[in-house]
Structure formats: C-alpha cells, structure tokens
MIDOTI-715892 format. One record per residue: residue number from 1; residue in one letter; x, y, z of N, C-alpha, C in turn. Coordinates in nm, 2 decimals. Layout:
BEGIN
<vexdo k="NUM" r="A" n_c1="X" n_c2="Y" n_c3="Z" ca_c1="X" ca_c2="Y" ca_c3="Z" c_c1="X" c_c2="Y" c_c3="Z"/>
...
END
This chain:
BEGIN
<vexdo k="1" r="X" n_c1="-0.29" n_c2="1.46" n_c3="-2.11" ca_c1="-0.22" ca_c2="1.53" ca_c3="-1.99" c_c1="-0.12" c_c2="1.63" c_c3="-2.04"/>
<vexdo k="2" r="X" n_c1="-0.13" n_c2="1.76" n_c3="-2.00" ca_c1="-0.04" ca_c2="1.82" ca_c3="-2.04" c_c1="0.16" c_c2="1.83" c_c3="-1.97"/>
<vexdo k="3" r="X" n_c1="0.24" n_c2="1.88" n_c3="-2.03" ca_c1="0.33" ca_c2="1.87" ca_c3="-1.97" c_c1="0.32" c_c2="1.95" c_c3="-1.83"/>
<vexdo k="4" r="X" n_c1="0.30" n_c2="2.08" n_c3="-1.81" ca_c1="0.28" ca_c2="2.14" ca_c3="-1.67" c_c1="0.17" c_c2="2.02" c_c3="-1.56"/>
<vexdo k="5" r="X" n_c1="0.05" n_c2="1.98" n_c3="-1.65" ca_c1="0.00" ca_c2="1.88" ca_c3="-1.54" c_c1="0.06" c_c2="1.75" c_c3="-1.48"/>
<vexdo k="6" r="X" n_c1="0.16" n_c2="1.71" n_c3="-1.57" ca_c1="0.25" ca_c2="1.59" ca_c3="-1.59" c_c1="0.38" c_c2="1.64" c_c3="-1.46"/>
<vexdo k="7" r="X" n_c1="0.37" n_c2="1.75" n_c3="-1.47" ca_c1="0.50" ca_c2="1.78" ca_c3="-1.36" c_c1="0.45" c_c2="1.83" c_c3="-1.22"/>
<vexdo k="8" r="X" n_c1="0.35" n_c2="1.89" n_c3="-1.23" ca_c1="0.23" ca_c2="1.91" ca_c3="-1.09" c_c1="0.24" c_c2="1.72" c_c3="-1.02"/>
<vexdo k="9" r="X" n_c1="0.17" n_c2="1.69" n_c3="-1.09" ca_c1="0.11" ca_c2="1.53" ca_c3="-1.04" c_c1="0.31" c_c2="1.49" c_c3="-1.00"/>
<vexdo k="10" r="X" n_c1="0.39" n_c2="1.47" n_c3="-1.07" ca_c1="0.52" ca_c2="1.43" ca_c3="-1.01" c_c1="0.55" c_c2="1.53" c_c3="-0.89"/>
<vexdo k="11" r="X" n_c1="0.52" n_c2="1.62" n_c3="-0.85" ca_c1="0.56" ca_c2="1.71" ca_c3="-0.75" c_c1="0.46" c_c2="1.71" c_c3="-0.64"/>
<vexdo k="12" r="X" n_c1="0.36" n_c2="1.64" n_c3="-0.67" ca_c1="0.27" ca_c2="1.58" ca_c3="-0.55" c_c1="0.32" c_c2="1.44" c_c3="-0.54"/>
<vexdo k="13" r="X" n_c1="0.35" n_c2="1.34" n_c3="-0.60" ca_c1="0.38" ca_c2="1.22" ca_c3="-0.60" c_c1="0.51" c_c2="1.25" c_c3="-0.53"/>
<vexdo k="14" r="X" n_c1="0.63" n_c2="1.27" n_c3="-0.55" ca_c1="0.71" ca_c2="1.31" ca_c3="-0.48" c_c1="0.72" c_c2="1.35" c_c3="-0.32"/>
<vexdo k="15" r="X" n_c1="0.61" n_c2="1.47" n_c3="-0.31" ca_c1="0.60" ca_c2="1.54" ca_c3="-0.15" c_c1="0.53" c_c2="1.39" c_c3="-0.09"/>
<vexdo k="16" r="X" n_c1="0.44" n_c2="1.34" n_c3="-0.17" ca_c1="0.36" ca_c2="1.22" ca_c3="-0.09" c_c1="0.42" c_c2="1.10" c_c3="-0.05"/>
<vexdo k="17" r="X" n_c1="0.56" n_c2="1.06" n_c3="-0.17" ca_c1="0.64" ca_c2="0.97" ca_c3="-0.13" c_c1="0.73" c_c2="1.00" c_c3="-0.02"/>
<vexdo k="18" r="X" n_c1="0.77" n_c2="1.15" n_c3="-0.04" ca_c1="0.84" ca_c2="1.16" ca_c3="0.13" c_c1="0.78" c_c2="1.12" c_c3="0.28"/>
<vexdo k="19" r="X" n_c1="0.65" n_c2="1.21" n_c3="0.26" ca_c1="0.59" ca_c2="1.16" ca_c3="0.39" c_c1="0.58" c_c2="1.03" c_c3="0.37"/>
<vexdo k="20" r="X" n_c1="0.54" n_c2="0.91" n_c3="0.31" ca_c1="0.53" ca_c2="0.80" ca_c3="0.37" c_c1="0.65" c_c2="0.77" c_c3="0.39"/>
<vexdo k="21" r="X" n_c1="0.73" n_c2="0.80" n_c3="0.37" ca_c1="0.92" ca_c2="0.75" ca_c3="0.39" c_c1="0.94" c_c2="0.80" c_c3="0.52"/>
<vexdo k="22" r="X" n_c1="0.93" n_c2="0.90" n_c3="0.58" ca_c1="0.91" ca_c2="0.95" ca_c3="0.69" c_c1="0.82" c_c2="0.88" c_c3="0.81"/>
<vexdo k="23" r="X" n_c1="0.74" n_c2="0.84" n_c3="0.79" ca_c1="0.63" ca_c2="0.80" ca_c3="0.86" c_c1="0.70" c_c2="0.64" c_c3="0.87"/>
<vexdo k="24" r="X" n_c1="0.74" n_c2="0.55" n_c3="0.77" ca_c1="0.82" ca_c2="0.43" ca_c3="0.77" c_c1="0.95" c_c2="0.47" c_c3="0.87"/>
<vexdo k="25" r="X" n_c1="0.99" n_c2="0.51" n_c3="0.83" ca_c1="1.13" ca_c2="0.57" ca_c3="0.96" c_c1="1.10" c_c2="0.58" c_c3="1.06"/>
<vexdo k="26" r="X" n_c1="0.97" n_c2="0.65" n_c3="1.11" ca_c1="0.92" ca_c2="0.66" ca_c3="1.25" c_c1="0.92" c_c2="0.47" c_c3="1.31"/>
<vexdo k="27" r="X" n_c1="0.85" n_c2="0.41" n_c3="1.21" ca_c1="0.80" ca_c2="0.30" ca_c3="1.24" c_c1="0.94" c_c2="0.20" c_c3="1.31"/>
<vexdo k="28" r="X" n_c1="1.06" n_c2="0.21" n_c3="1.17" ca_c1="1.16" ca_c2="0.17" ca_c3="1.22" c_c1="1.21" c_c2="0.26" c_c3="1.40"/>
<vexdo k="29" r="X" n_c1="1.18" n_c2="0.31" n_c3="1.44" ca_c1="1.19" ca_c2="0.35" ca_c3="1.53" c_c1="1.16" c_c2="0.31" c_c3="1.65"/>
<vexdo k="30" r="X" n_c1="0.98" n_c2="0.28" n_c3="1.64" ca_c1="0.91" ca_c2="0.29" ca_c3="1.70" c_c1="0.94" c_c2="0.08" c_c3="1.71"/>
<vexdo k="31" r="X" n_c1="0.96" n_c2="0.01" n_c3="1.67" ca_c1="0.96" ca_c2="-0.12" ca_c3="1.63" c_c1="1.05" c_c2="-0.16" c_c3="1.76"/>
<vexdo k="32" r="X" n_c1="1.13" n_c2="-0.12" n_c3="1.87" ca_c1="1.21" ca_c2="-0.19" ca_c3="1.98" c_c1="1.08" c_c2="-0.17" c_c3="2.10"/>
<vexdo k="33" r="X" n_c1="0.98" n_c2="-0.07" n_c3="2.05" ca_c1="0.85" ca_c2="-0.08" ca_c3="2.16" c_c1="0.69" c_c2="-0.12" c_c3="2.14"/>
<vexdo k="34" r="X" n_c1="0.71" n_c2="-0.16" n_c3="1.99" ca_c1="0.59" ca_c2="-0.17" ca_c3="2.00" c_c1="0.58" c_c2="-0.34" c_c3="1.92"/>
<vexdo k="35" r="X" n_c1="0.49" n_c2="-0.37" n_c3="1.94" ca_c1="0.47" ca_c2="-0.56" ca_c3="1.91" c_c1="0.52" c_c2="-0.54" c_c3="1.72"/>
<vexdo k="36" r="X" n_c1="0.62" n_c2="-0.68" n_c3="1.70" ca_c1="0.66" ca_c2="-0.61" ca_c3="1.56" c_c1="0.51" c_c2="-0.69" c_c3="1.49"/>
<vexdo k="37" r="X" n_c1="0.41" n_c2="-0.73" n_c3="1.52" ca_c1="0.23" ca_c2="-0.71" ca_c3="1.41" c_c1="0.19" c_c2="-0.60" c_c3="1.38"/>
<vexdo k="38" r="X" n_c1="0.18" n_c2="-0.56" n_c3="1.49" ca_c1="0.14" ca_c2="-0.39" ca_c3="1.50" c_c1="0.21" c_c2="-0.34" c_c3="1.38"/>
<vexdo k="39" r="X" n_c1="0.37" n_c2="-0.31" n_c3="1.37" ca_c1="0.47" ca_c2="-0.25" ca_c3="1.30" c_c1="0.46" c_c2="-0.30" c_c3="1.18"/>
<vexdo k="40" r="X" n_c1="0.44" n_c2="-0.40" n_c3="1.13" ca_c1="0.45" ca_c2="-0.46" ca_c3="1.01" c_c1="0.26" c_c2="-0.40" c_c3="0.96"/>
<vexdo k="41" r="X" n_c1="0.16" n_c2="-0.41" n_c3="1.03" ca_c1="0.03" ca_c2="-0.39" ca_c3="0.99" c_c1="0.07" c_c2="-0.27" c_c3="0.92"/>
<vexdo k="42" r="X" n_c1="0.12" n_c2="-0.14" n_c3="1.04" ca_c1="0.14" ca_c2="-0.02" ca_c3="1.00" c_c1="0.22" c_c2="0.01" c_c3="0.87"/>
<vexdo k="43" r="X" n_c1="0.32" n_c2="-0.05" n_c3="0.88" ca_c1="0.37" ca_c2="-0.08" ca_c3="0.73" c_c1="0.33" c_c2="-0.11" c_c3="0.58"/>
<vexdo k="44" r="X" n_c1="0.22" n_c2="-0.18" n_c3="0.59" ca_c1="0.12" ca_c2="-0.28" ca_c3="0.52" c_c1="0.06" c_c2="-0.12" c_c3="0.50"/>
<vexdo k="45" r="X" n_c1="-0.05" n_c2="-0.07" n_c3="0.56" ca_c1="-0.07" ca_c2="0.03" ca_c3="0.51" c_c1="-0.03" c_c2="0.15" c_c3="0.47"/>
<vexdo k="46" r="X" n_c1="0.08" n_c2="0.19" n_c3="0.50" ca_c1="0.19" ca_c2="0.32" ca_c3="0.43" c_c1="0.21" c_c2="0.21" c_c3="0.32"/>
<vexdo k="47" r="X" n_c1="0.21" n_c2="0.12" n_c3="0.26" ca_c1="0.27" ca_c2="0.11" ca_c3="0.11" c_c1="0.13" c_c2="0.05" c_c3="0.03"/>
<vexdo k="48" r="X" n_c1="0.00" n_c2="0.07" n_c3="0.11" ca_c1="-0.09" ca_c2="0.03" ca_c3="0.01" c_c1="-0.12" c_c2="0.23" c_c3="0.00"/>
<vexdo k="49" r="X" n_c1="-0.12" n_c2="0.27" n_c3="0.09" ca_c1="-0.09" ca_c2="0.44" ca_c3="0.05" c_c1="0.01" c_c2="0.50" c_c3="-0.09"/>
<vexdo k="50" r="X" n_c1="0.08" n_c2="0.39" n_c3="-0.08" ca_c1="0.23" ca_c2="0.41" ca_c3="-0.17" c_c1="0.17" c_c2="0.38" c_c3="-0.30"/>
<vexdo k="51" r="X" n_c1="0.07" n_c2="0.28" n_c3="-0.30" ca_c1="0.02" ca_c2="0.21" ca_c3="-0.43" c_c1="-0.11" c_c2="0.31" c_c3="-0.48"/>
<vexdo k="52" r="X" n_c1="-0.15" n_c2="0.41" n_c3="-0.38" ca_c1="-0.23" ca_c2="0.55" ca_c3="-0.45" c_c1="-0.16" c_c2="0.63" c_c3="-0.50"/>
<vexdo k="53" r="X" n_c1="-0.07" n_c2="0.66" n_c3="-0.44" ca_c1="0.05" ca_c2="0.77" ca_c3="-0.48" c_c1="0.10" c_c2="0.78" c_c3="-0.58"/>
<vexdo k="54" r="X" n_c1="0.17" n_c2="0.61" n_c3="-0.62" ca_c1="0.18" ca_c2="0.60" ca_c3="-0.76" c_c1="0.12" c_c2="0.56" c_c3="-0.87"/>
<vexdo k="55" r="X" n_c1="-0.04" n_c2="0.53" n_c3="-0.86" ca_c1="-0.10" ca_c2="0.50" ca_c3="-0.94" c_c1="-0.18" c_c2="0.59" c_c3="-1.02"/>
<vexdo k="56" r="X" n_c1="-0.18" n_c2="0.73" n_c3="-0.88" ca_c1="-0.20" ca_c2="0.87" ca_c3="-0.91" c_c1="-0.10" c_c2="0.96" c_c3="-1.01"/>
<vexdo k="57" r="X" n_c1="0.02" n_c2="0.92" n_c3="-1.00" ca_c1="0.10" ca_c2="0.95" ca_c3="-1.06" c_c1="0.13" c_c2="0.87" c_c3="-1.20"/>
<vexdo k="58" r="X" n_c1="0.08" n_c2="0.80" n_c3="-1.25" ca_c1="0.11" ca_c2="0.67" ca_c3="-1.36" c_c1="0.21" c_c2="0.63" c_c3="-1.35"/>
<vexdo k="59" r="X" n_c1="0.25" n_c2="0.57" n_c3="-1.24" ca_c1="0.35" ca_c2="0.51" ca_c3="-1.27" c_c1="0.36" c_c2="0.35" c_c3="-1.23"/>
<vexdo k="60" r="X" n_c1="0.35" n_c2="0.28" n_c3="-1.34" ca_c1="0.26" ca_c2="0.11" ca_c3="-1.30" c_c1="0.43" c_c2="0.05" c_c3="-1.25"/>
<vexdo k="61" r="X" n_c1="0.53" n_c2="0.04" n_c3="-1.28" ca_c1="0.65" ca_c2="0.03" ca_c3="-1.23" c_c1="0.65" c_c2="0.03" c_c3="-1.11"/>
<vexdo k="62" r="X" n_c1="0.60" n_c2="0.17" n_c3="-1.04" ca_c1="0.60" ca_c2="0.17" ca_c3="-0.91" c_c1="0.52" c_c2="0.09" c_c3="-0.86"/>
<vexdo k="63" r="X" n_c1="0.38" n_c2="0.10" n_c3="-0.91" ca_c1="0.27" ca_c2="-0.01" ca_c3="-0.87" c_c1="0.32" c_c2="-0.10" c_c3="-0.83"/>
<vexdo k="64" r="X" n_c1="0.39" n_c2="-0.17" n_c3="-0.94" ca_c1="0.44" ca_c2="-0.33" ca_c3="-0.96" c_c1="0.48" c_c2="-0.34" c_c3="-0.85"/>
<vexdo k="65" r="X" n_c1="0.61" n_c2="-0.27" n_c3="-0.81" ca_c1="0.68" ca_c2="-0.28" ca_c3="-0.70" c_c1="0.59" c_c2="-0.25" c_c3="-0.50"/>
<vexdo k="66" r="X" n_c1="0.56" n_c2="-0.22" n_c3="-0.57" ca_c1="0.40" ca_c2="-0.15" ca_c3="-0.42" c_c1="0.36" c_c2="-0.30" c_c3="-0.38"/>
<vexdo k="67" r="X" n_c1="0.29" n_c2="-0.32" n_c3="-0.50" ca_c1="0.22" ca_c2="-0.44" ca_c3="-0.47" c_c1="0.32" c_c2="-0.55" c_c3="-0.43"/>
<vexdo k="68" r="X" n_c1="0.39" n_c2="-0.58" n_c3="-0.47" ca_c1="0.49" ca_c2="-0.73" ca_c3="-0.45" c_c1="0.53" c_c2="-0.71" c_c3="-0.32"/>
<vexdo k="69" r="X" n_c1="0.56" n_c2="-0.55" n_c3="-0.28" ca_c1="0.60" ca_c2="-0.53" ca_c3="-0.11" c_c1="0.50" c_c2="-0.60" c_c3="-0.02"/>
<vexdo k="70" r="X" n_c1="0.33" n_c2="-0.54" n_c3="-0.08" ca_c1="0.25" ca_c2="-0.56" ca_c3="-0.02" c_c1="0.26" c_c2="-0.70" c_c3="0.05"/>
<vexdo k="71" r="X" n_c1="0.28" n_c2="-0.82" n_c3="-0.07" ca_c1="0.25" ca_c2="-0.94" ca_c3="-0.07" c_c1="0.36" c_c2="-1.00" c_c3="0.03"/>
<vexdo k="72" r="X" n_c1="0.47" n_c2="-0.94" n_c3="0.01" ca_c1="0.59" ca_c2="-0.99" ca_c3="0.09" c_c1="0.54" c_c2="-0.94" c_c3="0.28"/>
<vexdo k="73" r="X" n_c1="0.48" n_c2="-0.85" n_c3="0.27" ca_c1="0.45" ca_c2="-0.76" ca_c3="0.41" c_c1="0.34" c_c2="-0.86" c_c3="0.49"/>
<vexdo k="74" r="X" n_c1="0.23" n_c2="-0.88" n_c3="0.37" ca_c1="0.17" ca_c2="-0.99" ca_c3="0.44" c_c1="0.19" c_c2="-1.11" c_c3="0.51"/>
<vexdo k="75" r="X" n_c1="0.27" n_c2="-1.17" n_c3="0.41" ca_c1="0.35" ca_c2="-1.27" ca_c3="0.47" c_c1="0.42" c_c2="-1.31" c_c3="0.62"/>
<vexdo k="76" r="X" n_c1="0.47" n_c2="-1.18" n_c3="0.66" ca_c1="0.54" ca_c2="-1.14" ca_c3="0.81" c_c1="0.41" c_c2="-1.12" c_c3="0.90"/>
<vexdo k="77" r="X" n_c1="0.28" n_c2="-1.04" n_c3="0.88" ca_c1="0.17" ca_c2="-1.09" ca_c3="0.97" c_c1="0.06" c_c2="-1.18" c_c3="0.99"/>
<vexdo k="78" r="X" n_c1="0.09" n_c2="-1.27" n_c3="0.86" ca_c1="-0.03" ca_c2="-1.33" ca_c3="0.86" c_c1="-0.09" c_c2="-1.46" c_c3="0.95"/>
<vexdo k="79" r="X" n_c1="-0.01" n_c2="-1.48" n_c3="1.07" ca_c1="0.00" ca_c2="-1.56" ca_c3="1.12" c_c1="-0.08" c_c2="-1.48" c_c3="1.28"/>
<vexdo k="80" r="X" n_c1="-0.06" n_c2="-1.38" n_c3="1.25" ca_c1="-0.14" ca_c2="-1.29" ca_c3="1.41" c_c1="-0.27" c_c2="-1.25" c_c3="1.35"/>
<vexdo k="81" r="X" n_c1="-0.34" n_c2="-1.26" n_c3="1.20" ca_c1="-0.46" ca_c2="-1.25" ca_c3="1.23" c_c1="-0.57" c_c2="-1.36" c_c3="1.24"/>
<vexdo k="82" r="X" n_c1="-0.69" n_c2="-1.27" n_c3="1.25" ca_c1="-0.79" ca_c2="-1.37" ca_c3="1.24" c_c1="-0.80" c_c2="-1.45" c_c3="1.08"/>
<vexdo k="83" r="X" n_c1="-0.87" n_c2="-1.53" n_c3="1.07" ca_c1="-0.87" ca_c2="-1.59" ca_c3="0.93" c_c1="-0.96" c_c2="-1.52" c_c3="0.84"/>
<vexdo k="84" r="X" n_c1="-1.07" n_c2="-1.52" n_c3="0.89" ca_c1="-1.13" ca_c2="-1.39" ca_c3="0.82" c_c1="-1.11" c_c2="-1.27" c_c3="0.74"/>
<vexdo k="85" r="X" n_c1="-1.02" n_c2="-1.21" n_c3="0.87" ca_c1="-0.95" ca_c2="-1.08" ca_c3="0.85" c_c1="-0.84" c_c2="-1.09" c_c3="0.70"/>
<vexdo k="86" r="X" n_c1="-0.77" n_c2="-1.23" n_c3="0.72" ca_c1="-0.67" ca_c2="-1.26" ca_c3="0.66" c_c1="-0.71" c_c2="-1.26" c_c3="0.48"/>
<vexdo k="87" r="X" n_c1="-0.84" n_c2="-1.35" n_c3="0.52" ca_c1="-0.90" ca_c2="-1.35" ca_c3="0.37" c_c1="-0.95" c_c2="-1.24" c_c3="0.30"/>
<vexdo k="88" r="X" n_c1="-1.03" n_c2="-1.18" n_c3="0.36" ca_c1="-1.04" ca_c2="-1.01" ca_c3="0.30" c_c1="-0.94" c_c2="-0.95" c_c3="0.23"/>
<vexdo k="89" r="X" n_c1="-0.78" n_c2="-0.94" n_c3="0.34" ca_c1="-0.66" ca_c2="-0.89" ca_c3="0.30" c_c1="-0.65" c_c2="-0.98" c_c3="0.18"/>
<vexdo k="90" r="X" n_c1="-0.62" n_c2="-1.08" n_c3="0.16" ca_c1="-0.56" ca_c2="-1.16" ca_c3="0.05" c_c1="-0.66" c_c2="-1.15" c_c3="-0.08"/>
<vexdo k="91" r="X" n_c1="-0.82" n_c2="-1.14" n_c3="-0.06" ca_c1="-0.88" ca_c2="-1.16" ca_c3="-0.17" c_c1="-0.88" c_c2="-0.97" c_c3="-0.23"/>
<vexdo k="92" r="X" n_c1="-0.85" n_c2="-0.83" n_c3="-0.14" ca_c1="-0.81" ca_c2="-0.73" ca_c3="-0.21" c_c1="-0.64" c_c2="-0.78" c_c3="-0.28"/>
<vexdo k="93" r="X" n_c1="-0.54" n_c2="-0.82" n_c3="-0.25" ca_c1="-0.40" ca_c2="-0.84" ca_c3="-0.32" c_c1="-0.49" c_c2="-0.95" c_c3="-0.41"/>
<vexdo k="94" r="X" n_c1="-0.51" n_c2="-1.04" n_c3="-0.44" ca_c1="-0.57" ca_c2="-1.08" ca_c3="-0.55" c_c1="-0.58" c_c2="-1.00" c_c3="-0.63"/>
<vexdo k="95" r="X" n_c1="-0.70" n_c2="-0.90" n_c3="-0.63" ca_c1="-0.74" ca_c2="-0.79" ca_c3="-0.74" c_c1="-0.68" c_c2="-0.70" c_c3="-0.77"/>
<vexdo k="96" r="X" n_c1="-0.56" n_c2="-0.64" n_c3="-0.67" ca_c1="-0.44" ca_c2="-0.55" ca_c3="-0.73" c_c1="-0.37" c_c2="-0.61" c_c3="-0.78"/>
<vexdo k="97" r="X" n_c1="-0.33" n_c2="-0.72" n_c3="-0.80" ca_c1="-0.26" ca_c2="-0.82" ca_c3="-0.86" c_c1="-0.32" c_c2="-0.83" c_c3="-1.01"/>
<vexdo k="98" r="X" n_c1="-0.45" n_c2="-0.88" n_c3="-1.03" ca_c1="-0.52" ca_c2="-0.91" ca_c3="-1.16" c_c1="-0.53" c_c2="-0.75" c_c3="-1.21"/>
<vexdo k="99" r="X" n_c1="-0.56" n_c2="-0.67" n_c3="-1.17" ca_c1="-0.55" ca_c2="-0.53" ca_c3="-1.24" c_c1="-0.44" c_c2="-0.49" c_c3="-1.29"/>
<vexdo k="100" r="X" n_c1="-0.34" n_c2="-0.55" n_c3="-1.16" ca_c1="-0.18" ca_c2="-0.45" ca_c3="-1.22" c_c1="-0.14" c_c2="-0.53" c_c3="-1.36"/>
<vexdo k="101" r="X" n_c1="-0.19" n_c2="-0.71" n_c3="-1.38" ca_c1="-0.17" ca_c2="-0.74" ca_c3="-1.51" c_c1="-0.22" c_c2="-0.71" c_c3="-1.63"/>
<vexdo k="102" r="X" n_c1="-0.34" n_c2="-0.64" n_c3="-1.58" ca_c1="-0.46" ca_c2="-0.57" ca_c3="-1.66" c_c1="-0.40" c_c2="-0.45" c_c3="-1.71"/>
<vexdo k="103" r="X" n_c1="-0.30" n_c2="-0.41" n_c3="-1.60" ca_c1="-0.30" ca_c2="-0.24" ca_c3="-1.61" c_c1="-0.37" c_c2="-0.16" c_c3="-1.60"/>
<vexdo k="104" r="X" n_c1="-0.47" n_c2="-0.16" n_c3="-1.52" ca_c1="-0.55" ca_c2="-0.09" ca_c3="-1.53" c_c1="-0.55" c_c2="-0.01" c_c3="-1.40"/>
<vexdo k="105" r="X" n_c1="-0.51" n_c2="0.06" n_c3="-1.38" ca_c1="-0.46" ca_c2="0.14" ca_c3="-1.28" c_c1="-0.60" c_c2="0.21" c_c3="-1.20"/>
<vexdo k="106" r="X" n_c1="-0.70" n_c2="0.24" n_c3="-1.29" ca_c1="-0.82" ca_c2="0.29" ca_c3="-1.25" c_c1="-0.87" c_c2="0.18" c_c3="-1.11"/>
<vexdo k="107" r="X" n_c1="-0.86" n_c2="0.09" n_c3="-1.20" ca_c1="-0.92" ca_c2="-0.04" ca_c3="-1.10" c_c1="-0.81" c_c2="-0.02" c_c3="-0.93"/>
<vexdo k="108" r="X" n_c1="-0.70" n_c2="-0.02" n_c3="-0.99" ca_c1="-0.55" ca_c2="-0.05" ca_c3="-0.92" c_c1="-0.60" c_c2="0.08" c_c3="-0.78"/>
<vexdo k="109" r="X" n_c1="-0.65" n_c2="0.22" n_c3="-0.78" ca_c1="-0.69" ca_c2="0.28" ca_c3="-0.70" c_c1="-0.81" c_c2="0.26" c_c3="-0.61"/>
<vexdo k="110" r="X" n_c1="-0.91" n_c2="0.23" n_c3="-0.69" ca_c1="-1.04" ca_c2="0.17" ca_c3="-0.63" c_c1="-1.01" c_c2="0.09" c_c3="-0.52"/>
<vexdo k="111" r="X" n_c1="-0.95" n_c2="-0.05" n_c3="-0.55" ca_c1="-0.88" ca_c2="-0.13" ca_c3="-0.47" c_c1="-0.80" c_c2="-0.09" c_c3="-0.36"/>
<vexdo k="112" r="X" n_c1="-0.71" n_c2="-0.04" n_c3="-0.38" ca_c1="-0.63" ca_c2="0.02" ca_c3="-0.29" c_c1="-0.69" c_c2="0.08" c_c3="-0.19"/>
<vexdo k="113" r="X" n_c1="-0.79" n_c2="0.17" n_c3="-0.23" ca_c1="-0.86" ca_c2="0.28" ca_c3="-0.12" c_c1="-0.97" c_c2="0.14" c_c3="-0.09"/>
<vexdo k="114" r="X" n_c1="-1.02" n_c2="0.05" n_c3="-0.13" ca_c1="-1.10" ca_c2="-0.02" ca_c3="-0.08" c_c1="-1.04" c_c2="-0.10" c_c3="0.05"/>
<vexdo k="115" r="X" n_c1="-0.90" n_c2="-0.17" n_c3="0.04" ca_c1="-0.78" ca_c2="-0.23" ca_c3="0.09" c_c1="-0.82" c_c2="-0.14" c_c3="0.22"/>
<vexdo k="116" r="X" n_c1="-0.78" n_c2="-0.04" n_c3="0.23" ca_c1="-0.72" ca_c2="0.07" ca_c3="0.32" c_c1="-0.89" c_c2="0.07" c_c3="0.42"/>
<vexdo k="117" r="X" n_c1="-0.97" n_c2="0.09" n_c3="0.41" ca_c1="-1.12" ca_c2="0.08" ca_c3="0.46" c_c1="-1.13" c_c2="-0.10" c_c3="0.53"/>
<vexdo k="118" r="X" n_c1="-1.08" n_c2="-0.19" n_c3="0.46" ca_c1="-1.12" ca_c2="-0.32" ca_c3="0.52" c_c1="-0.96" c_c2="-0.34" c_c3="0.62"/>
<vexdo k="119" r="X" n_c1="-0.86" n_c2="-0.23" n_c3="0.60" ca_c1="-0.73" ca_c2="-0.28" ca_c3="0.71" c_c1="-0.79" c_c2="-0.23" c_c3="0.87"/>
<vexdo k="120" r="X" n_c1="-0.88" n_c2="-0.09" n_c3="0.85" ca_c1="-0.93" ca_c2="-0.07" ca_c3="0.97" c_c1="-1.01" c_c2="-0.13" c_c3="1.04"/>
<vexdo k="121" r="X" n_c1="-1.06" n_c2="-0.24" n_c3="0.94" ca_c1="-1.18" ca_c2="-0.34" ca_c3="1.04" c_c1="-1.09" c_c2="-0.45" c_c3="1.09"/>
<vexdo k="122" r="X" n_c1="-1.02" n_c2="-0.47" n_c3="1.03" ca_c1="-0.91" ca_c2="-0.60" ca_c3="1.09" c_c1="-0.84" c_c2="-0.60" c_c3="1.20"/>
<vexdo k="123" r="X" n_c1="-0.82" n_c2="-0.67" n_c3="1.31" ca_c1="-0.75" ca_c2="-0.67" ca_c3="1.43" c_c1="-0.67" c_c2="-0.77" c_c3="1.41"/>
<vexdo k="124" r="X" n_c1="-0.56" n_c2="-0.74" n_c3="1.44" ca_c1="-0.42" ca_c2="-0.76" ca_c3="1.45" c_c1="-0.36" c_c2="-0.79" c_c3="1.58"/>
END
C-alpha cells in the first residue's frame, strides 16, 4: 500500500465514520418515538457498517472495538427477537469474533456484509 493510498483509504474511512455518527445521533433522537428494539436493531447495524469501514481501513483496533459494541448491542435486543433470528445473529458475532482473533480481517468483511444481508431478514 502506498502512502497516498494509505491516506485516500483514511479519508474515506473518516467521511464514512462521520455519516454513521450522524445517522447514530438521528437515532438518539428519534428513540422518545420510536420502540427502543427498533432503535437499538438500527444501531446494531450502523456499527456492523462501522466494522466495514474499519476493516476497510486496517484498522483491527477499531474492529476490536466494533465488534464488542456489537455484542454488548445485542444484548439490549435480544429478548424481542425470534429465536431463530437470534441464532443467525449470534452464530455471524461468533465468526467476527474467531476472525478478529485470527486477524484476519479479509474474513472480518465477508462476515460483516454477510451479518448485514441476514439483519434484513430478521424481525424485530
């Protein structure tokens, strides 16, 4: 990786961290009207977004930190889904989990964008 491509990729990582920061703020907003499952789901996926952004970026730090939100995020809904639904969710954090100790960040994206595909099938 060169240095100019090392500073492109941080300056997309960056603009991409804002909008999800933005979009989280809306949520804090939006949370006195709307069911707080809903708000926390929505959550859940702005930071598995967060976990592309920075894994696009190399930065397994951030990952680390992505991921342990993720797990803590789940936690607060997991009691409004189906069980089904619930296991999917848990058996993708399983694999970002075993990757991120892997490091393997390749894997760490795959998952993520897989994550994000099985959050839409889930009702909440």
């Amino acid at each position: 990786r060169t240095l100019a491509g090392a500073t492109r990729a941080r300056v997309r990582a960056r603009a991409a961290t804002a909008a999800i920061d933005v979009a989280q703020s809306s949520l804090d907003l939006q949370l006195r009207h709307r069911p707080q499952t809903e708000i926390d789901l929505a959550r859940f996926e702005l930071w598995v977004r967060q976990v592309i952004v920075d894994e696009a970026a190399g930065d397994i730090g951030g990952v680390r930190g992505d991921i342990a939100t993720l797990e803590w995020i789940r936690d607060r809904f997991s009691a409004a889904l189906d069980p089904a639904g619930l296991t999917r969710i848990d058996a993708h954090l399983v694999v970002l989990r075993e990757s991120l100790v892997d490091q393997d960040l390749g894997a760490i994206a795959g998952e993520a964008a897989s994550l994000l595909r099985t959050l839409d099938r889930v009702d909440g």
